[in-house]
PDB file with one MODEL, atoms N, CA, C and O in Angstrom:
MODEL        1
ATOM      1  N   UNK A   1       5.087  -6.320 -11.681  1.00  0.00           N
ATOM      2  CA  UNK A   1       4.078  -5.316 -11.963  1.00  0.00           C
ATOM      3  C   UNK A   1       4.758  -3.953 -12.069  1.00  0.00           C
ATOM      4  O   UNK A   1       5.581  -3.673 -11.197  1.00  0.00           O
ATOM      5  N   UNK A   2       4.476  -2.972 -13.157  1.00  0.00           N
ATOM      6  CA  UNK A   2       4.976  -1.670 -13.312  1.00  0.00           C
ATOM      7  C   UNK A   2       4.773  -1.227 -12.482  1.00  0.00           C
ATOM      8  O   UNK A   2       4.070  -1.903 -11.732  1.00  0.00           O
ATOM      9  N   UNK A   3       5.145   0.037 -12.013  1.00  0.00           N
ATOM     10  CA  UNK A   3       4.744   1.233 -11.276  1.00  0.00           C
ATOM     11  C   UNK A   3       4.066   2.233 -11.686  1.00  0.00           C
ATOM     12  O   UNK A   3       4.619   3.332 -11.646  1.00  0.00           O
ATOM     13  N   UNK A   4       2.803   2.143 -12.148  1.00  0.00           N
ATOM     14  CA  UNK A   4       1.934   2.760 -12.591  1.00  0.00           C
ATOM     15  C   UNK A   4       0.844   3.195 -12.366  1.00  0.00           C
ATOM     16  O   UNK A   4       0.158   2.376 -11.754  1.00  0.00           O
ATOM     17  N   UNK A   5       0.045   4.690 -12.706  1.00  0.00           N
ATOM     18  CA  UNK A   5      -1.253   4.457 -12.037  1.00  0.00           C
ATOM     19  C   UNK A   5      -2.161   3.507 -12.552  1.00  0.00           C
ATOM     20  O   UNK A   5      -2.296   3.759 -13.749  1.00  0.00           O
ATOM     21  N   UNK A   6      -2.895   2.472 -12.201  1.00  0.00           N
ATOM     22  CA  UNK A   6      -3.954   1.667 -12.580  1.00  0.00           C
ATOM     23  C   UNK A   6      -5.303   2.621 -12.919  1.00  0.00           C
ATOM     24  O   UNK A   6      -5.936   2.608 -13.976  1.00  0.00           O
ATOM     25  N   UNK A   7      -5.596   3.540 -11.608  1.00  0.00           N
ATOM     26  CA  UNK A   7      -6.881   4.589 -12.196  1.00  0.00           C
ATOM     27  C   UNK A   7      -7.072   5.449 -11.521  1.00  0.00           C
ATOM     28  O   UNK A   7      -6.571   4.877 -10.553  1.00  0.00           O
ATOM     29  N   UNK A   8      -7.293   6.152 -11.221  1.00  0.00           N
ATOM     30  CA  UNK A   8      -7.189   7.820 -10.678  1.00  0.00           C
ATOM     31  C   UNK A   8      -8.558   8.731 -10.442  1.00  0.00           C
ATOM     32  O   UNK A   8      -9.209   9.207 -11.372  1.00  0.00           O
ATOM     33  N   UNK A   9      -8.895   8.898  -8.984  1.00  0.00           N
ATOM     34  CA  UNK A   9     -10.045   9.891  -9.082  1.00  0.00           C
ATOM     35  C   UNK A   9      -9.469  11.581  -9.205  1.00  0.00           C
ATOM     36  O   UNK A   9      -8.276  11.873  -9.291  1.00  0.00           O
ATOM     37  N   UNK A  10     -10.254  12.272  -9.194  1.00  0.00           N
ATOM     38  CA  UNK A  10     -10.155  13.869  -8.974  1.00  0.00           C
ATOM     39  C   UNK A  10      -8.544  14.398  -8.548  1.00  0.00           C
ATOM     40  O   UNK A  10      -7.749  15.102  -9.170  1.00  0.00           O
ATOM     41  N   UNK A  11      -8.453  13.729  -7.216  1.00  0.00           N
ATOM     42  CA  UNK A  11      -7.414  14.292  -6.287  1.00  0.00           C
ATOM     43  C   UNK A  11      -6.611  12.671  -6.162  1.00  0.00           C
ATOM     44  O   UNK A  11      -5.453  13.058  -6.324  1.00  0.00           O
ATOM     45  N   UNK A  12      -6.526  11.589  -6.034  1.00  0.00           N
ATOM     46  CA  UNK A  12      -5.893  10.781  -5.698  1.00  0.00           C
ATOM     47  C   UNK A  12      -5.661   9.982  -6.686  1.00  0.00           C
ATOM     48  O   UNK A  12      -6.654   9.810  -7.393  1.00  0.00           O
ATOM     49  N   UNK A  13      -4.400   9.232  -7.119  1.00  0.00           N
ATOM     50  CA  UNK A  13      -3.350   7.875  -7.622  1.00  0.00           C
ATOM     51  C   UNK A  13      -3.293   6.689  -7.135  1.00  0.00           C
ATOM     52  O   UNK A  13      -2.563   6.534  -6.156  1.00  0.00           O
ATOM     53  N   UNK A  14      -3.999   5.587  -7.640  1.00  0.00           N
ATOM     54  CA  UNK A  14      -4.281   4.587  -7.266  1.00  0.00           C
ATOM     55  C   UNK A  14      -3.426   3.495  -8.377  1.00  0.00           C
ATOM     56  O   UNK A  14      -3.633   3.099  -9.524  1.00  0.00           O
ATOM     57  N   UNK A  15      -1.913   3.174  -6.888  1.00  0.00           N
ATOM     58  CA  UNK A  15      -0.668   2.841  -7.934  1.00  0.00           C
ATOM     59  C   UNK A  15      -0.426   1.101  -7.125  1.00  0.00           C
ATOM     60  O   UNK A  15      -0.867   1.037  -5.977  1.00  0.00           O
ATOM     61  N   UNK A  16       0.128  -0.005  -7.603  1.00  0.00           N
ATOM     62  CA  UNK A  16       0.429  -1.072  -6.937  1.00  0.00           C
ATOM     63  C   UNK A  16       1.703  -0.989  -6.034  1.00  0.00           C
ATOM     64  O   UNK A  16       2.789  -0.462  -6.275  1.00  0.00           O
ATOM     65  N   UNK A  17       1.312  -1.587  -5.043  1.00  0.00           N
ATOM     66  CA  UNK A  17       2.415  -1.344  -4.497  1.00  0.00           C
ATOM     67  C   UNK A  17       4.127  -1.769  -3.907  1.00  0.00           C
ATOM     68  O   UNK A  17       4.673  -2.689  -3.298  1.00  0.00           O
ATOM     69  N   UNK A  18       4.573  -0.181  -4.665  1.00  0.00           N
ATOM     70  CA  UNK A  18       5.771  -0.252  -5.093  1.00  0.00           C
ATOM     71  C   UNK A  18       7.063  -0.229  -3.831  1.00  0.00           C
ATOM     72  O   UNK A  18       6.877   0.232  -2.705  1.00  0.00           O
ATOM     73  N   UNK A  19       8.249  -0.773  -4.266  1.00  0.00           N
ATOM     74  CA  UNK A  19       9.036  -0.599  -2.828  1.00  0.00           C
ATOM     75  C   UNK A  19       9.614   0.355  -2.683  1.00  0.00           C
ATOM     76  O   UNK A  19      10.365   0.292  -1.710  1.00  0.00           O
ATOM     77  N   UNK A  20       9.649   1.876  -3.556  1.00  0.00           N
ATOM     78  CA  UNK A  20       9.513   2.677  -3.782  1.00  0.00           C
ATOM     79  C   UNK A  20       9.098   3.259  -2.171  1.00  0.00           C
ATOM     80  O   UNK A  20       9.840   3.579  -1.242  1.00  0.00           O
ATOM     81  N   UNK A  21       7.433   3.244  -2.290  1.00  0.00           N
ATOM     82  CA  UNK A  21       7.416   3.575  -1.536  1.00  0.00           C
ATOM     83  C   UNK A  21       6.818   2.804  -0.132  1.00  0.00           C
ATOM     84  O   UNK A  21       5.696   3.007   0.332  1.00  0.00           O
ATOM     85  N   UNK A  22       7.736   1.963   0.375  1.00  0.00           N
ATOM     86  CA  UNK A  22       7.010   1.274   1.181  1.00  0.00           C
ATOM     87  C   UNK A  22       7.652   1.624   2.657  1.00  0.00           C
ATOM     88  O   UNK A  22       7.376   0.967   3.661  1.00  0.00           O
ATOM     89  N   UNK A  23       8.593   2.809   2.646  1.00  0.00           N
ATOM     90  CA  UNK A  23       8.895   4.176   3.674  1.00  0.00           C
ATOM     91  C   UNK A  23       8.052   4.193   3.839  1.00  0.00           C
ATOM     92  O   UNK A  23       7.550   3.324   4.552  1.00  0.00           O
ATOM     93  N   UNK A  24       7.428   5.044   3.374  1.00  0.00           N
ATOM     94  CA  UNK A  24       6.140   5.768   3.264  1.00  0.00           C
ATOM     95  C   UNK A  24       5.170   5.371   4.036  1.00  0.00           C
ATOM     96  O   UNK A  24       4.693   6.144   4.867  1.00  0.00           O
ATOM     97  N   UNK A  25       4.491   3.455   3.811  1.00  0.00           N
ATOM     98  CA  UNK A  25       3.712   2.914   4.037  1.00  0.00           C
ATOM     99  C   UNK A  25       3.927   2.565   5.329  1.00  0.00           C
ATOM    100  O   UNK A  25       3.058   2.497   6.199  1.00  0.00           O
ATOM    101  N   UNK A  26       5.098   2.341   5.456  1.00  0.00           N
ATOM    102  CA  UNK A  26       5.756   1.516   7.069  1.00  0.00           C
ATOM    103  C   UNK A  26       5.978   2.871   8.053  1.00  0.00           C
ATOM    104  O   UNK A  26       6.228   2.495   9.198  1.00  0.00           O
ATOM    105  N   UNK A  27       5.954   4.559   7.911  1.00  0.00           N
ATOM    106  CA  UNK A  27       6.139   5.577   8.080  1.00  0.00           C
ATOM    107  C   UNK A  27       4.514   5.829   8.435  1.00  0.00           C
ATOM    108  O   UNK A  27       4.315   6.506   9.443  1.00  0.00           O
ATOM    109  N   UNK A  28       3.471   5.403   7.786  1.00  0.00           N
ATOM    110  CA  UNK A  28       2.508   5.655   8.332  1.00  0.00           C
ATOM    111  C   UNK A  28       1.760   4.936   9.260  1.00  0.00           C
ATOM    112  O   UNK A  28       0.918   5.406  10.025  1.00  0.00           O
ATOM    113  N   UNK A  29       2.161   3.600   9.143  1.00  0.00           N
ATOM    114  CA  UNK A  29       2.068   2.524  10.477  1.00  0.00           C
ATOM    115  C   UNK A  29       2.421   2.770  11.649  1.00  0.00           C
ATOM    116  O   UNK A  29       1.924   2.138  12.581  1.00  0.00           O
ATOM    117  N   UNK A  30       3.260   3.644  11.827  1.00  0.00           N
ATOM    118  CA  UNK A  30       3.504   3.824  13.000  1.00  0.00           C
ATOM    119  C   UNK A  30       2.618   4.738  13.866  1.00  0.00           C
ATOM    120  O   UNK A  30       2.439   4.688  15.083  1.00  0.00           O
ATOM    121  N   UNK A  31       2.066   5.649  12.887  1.00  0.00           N
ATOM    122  CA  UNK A  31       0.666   6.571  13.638  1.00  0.00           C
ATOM    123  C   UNK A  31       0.103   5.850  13.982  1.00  0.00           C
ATOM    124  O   UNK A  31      -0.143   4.775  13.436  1.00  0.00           O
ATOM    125  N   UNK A  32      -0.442   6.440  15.495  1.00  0.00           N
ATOM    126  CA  UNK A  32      -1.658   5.777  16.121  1.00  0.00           C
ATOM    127  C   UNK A  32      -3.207   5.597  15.118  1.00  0.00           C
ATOM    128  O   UNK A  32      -3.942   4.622  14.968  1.00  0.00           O
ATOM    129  N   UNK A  33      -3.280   7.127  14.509  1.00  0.00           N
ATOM    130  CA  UNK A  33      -4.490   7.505  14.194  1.00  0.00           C
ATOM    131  C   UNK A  33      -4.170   7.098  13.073  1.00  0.00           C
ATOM    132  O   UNK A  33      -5.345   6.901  12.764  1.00  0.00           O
ATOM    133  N   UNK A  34      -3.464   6.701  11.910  1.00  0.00           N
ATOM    134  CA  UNK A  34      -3.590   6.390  10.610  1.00  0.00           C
ATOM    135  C   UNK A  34      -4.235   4.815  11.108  1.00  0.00           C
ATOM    136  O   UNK A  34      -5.186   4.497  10.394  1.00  0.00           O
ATOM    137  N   UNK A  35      -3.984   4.045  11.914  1.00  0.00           N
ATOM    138  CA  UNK A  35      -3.785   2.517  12.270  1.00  0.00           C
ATOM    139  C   UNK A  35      -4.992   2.338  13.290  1.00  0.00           C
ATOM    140  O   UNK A  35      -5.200   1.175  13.638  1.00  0.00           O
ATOM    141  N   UNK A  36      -6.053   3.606  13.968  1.00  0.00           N
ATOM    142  CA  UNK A  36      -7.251   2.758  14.644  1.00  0.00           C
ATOM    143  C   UNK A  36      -8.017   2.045  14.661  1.00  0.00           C
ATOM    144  O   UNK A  36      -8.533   1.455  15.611  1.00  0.00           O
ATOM    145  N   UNK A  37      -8.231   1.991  13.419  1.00  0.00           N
ATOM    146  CA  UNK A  37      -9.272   0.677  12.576  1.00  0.00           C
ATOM    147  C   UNK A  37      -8.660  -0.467  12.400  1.00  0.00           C
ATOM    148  O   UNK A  37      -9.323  -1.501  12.475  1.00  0.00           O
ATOM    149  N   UNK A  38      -7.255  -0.515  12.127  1.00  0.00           N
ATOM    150  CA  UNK A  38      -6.979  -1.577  11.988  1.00  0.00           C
ATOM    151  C   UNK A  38      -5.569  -1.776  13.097  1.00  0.00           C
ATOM    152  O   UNK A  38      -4.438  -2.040  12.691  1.00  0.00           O
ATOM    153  N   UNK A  39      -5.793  -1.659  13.972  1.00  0.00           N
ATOM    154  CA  UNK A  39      -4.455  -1.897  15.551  1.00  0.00           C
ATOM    155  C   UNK A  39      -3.318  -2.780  15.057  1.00  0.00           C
ATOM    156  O   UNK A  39      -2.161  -2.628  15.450  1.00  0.00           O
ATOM    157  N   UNK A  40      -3.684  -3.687  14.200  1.00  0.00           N
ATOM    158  CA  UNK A  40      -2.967  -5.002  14.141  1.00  0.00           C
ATOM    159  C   UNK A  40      -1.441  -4.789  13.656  1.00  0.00           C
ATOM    160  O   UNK A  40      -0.394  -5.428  13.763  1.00  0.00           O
ATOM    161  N   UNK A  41      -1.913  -3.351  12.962  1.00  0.00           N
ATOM    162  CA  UNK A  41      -1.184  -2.562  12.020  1.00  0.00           C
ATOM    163  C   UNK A  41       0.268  -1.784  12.561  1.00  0.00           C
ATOM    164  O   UNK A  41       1.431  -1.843  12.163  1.00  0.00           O
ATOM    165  N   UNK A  42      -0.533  -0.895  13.873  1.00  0.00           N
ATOM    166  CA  UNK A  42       0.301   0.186  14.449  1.00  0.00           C
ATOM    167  C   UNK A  42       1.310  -0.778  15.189  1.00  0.00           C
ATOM    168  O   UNK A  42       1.202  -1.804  15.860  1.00  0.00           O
ATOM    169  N   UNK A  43       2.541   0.187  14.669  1.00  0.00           N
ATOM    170  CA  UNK A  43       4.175  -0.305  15.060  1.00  0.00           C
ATOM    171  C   UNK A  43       4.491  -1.446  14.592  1.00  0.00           C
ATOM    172  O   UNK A  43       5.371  -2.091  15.162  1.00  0.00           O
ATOM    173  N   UNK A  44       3.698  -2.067  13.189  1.00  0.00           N
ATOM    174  CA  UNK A  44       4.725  -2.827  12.814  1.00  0.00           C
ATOM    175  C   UNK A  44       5.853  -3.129  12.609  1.00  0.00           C
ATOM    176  O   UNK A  44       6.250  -2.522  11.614  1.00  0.00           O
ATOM    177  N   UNK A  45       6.859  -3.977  13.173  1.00  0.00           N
ATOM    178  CA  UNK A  45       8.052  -3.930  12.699  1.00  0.00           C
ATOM    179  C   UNK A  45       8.276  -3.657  11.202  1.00  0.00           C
ATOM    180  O   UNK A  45       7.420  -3.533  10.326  1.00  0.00           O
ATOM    181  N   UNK A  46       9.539  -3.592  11.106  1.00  0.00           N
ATOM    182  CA  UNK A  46      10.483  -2.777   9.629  1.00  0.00           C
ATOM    183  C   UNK A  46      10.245  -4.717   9.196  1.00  0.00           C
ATOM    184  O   UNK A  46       9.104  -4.857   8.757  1.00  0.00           O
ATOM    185  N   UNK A  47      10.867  -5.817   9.225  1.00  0.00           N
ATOM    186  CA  UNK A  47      10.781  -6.464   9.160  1.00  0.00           C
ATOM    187  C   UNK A  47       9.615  -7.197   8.525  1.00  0.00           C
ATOM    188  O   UNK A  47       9.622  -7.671   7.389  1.00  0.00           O
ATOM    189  N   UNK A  48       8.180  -7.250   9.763  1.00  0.00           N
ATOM    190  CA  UNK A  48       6.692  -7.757   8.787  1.00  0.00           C
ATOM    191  C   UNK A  48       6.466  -6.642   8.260  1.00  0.00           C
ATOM    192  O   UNK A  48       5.247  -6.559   8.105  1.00  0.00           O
ATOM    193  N   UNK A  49       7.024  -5.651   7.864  1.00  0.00           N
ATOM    194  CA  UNK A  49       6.405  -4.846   6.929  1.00  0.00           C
ATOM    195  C   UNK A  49       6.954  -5.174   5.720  1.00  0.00           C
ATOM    196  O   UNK A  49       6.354  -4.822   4.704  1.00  0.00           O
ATOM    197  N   UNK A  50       7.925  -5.750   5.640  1.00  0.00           N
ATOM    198  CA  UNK A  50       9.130  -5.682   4.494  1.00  0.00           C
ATOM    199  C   UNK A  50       8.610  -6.924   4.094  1.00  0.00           C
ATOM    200  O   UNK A  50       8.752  -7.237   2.912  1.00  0.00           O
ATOM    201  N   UNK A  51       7.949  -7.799   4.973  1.00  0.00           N
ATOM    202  CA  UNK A  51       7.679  -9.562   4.325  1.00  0.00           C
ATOM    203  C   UNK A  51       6.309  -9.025   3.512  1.00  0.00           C
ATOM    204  O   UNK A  51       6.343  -8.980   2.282  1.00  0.00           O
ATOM    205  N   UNK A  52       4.988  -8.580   4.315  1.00  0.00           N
ATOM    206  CA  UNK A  52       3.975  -7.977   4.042  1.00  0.00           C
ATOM    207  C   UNK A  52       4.166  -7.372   2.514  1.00  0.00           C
ATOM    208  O   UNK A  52       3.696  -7.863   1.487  1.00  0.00           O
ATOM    209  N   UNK A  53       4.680  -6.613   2.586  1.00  0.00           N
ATOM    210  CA  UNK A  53       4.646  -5.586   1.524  1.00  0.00           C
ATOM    211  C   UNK A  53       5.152  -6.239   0.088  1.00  0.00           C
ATOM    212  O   UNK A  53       4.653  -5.939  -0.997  1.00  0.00           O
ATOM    213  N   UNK A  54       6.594  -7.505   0.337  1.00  0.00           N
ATOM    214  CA  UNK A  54       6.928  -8.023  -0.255  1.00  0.00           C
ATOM    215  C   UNK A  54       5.978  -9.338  -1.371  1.00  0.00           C
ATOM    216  O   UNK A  54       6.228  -9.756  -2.502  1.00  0.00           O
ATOM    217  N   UNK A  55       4.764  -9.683  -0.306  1.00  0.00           N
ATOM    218  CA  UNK A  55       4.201 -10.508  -0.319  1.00  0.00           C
ATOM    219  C   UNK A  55       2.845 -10.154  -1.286  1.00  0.00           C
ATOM    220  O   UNK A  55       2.213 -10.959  -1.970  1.00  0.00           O
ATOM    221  N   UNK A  56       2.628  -8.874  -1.148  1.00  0.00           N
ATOM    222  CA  UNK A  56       1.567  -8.080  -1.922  1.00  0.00           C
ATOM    223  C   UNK A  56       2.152  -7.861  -3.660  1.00  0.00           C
ATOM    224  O   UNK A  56       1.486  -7.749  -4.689  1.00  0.00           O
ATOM    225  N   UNK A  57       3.541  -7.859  -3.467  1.00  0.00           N
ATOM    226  CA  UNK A  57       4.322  -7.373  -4.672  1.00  0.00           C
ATOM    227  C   UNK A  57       3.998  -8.678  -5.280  1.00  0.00           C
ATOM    228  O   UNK A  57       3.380  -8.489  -6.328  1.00  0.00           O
ATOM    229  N   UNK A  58       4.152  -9.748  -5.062  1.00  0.00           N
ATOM    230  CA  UNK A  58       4.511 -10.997  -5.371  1.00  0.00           C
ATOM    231  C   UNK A  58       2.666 -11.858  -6.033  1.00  0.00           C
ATOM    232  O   UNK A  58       2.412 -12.471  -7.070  1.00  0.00           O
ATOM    233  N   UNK A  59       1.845 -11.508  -4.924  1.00  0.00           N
ATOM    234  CA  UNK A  59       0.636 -12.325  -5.468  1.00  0.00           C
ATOM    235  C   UNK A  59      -0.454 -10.822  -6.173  1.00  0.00           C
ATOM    236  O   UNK A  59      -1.566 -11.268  -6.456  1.00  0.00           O
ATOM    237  N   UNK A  60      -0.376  -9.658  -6.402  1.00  0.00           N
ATOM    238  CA  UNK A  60      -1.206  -8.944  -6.800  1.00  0.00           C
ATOM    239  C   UNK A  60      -0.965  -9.484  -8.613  1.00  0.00           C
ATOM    240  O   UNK A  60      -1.994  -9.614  -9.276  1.00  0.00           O
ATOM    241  N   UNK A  61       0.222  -9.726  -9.204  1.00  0.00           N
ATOM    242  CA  UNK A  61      -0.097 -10.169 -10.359  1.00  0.00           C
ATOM    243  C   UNK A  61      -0.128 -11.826 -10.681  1.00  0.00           C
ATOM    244  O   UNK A  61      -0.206 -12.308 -11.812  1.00  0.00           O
ATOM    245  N   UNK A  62      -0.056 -12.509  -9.540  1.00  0.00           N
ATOM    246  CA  UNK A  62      -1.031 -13.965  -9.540  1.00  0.00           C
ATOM    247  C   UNK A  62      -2.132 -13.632  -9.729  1.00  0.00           C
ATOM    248  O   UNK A  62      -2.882 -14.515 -10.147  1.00  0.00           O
ATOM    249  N   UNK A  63      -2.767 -12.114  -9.492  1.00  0.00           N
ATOM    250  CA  UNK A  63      -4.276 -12.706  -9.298  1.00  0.00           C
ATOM    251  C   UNK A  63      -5.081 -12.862  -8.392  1.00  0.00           C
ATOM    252  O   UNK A  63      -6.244 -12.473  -8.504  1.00  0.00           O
ATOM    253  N   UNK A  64      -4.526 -13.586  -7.093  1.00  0.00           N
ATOM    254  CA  UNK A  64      -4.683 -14.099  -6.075  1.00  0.00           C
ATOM    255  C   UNK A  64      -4.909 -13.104  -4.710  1.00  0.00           C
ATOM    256  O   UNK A  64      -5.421 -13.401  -3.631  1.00  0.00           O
ATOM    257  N   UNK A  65      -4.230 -11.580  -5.253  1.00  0.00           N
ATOM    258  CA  UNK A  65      -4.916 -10.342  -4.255  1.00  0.00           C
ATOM    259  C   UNK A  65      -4.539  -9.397  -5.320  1.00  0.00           C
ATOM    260  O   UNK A  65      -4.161  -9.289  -6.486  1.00  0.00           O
ATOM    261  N   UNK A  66      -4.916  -8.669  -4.054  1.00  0.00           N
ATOM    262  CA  UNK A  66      -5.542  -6.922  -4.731  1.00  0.00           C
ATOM    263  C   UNK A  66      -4.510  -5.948  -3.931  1.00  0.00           C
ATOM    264  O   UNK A  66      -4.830  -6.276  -2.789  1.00  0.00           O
ATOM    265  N   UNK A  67      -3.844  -5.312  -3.819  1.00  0.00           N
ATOM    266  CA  UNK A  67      -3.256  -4.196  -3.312  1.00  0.00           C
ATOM    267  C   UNK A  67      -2.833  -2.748  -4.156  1.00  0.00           C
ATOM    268  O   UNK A  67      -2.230  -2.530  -5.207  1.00  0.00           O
ATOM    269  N   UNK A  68      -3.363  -2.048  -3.306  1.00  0.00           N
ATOM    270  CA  UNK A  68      -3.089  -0.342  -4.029  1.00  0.00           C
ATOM    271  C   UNK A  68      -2.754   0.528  -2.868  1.00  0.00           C
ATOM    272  O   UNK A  68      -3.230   0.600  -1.735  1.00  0.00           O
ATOM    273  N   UNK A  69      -1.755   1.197  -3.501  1.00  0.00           N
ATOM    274  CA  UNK A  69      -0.890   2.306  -3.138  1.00  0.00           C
ATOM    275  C   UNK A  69      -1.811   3.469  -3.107  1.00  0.00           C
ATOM    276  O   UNK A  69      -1.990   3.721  -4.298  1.00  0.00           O
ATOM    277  N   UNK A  70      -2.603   4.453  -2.287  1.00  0.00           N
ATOM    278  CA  UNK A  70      -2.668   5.663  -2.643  1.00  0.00           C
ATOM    279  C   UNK A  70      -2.421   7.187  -2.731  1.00  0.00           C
ATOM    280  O   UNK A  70      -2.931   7.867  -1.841  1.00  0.00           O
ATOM    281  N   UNK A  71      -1.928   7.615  -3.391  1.00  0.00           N
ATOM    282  CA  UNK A  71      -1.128   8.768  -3.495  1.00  0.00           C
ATOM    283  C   UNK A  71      -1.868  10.106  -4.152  1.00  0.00           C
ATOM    284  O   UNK A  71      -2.719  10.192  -5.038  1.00  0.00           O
ATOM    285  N   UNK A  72      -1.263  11.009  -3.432  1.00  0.00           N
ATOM    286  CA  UNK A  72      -2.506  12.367  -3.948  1.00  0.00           C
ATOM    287  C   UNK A  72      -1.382  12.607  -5.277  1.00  0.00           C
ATOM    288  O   UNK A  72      -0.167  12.441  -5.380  1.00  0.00           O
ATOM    289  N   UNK A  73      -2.595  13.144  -6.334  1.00  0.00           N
ATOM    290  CA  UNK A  73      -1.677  13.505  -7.650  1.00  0.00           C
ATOM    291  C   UNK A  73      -0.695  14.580  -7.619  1.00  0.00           C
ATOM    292  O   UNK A  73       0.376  14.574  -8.226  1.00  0.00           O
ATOM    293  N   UNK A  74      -1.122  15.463  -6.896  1.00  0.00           N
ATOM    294  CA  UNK A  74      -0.196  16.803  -6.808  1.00  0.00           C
ATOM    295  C   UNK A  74       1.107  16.825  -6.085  1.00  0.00           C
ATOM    296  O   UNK A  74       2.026  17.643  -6.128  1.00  0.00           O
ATOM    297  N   UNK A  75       0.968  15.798  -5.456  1.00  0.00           N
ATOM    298  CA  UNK A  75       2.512  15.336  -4.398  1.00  0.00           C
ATOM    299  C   UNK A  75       3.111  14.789  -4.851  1.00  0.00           C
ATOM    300  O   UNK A  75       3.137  14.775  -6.082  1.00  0.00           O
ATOM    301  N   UNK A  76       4.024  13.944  -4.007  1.00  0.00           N
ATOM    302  CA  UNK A  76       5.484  13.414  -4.552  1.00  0.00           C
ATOM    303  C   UNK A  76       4.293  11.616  -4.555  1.00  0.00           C
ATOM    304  O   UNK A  76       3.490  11.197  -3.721  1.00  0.00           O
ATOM    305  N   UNK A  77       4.686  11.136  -5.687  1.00  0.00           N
ATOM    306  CA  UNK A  77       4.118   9.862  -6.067  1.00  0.00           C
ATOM    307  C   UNK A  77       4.704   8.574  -4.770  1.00  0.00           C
ATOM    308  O   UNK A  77       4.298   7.412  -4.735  1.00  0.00           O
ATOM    309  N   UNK A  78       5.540   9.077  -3.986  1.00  0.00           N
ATOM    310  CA  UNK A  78       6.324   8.300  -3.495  1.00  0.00           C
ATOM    311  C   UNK A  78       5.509   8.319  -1.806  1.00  0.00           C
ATOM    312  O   UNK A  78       5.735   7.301  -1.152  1.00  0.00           O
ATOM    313  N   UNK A  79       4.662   9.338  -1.153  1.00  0.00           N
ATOM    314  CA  UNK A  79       3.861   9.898  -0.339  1.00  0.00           C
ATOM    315  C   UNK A  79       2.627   9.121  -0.129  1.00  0.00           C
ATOM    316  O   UNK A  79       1.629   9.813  -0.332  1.00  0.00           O
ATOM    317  N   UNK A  80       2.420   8.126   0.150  1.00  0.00           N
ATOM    318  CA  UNK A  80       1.411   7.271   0.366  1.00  0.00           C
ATOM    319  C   UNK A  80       0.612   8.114   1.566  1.00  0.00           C
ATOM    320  O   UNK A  80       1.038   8.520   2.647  1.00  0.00           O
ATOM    321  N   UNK A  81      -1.212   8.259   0.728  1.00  0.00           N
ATOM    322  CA  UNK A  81      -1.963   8.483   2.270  1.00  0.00           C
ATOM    323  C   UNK A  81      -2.574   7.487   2.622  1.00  0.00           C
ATOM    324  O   UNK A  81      -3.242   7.432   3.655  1.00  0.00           O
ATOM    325  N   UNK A  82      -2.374   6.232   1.520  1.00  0.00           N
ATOM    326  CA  UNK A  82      -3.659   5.324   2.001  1.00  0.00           C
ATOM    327  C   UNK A  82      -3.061   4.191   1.585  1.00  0.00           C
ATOM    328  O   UNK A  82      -2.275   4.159   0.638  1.00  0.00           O
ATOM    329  N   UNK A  83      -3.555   2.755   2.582  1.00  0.00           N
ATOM    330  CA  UNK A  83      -3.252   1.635   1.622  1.00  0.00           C
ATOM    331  C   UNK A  83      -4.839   1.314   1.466  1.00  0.00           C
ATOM    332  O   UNK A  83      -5.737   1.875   2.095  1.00  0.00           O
ATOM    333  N   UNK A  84      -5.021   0.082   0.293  1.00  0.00           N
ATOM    334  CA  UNK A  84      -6.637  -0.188   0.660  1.00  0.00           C
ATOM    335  C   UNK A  84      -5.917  -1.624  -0.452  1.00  0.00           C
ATOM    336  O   UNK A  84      -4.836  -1.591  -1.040  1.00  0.00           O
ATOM    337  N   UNK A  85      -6.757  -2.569  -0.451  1.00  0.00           N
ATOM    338  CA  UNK A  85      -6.610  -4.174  -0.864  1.00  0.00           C
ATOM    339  C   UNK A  85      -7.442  -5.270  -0.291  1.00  0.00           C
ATOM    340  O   UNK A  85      -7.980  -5.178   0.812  1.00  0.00           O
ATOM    341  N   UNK A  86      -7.505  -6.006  -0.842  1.00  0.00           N
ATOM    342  CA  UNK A  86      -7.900  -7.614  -0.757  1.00  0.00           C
ATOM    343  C   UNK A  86      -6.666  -8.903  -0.187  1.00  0.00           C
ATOM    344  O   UNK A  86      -5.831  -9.493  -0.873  1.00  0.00           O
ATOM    345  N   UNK A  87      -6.836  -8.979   0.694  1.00  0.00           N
ATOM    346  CA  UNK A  87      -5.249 -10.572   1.035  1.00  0.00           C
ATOM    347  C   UNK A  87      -5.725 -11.827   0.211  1.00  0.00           C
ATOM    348  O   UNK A  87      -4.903 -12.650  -0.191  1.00  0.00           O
ATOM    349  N   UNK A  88      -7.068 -11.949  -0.030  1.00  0.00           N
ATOM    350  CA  UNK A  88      -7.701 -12.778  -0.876  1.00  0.00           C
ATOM    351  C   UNK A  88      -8.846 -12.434  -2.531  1.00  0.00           C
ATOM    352  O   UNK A  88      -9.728 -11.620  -2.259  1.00  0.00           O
ATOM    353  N   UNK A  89      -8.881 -12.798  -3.640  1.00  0.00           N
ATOM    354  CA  UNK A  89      -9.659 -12.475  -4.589  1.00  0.00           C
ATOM    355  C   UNK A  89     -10.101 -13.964  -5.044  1.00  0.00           C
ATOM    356  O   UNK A  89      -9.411 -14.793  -5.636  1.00  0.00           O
ATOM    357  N   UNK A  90     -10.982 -14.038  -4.755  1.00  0.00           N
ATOM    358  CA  UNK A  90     -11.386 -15.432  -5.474  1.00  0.00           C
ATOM    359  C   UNK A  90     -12.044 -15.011  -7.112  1.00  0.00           C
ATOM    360  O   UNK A  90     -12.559 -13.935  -7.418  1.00  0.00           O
ATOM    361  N   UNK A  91     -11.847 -16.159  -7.963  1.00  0.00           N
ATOM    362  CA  UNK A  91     -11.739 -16.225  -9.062  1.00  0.00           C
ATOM    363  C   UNK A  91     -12.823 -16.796  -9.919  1.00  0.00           C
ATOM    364  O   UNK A  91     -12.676 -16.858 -11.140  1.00  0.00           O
TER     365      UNK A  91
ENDMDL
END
């Protein structure tokens, strides 16, 4: 899958996600407060983040999930504030 935006509101880049930036993503896991909703999250190892992330790269163009990168337009594209996705899409 390119590294591209798929679609874009006002202020935010809604890009697949790239290993680019998956610093970024594994950089924000470690916040408490980015990760309260989802605990399962905070302090993931470098490791399941690297399988995780790898794993999103791999089935988002099966089809089979959904994952997006989100990035504010005015920043560095590489600056993830958000992840948001599906682990499953049925067909």
């Amino acid at each position: 899958m390119k590294d591209e935006v798929l679609w874009e509101s006002e202020r935010f880049a809604y890009m697949p996600p790239c290993e680019a930036r998956d610093g970024s993503v594994h950089r924000m896991f470690q916040e408490k407060e980015a990760t309260r909703h989802l605990p399962m999250f905070y302090r993931m190892s470098e490791e399941d983040h690297t399988a995780r992330r790898e794993n999103q790269r791999r089935t988002n163009p099966e089809g089979t999930s959904y994952f997006v990168d989100v990035v504010e337009k005015d920043g560095d594209l590489r600056d993830v504030v958000a992840v948001a996705g599906f682990r499953i899409v049925d067909r």
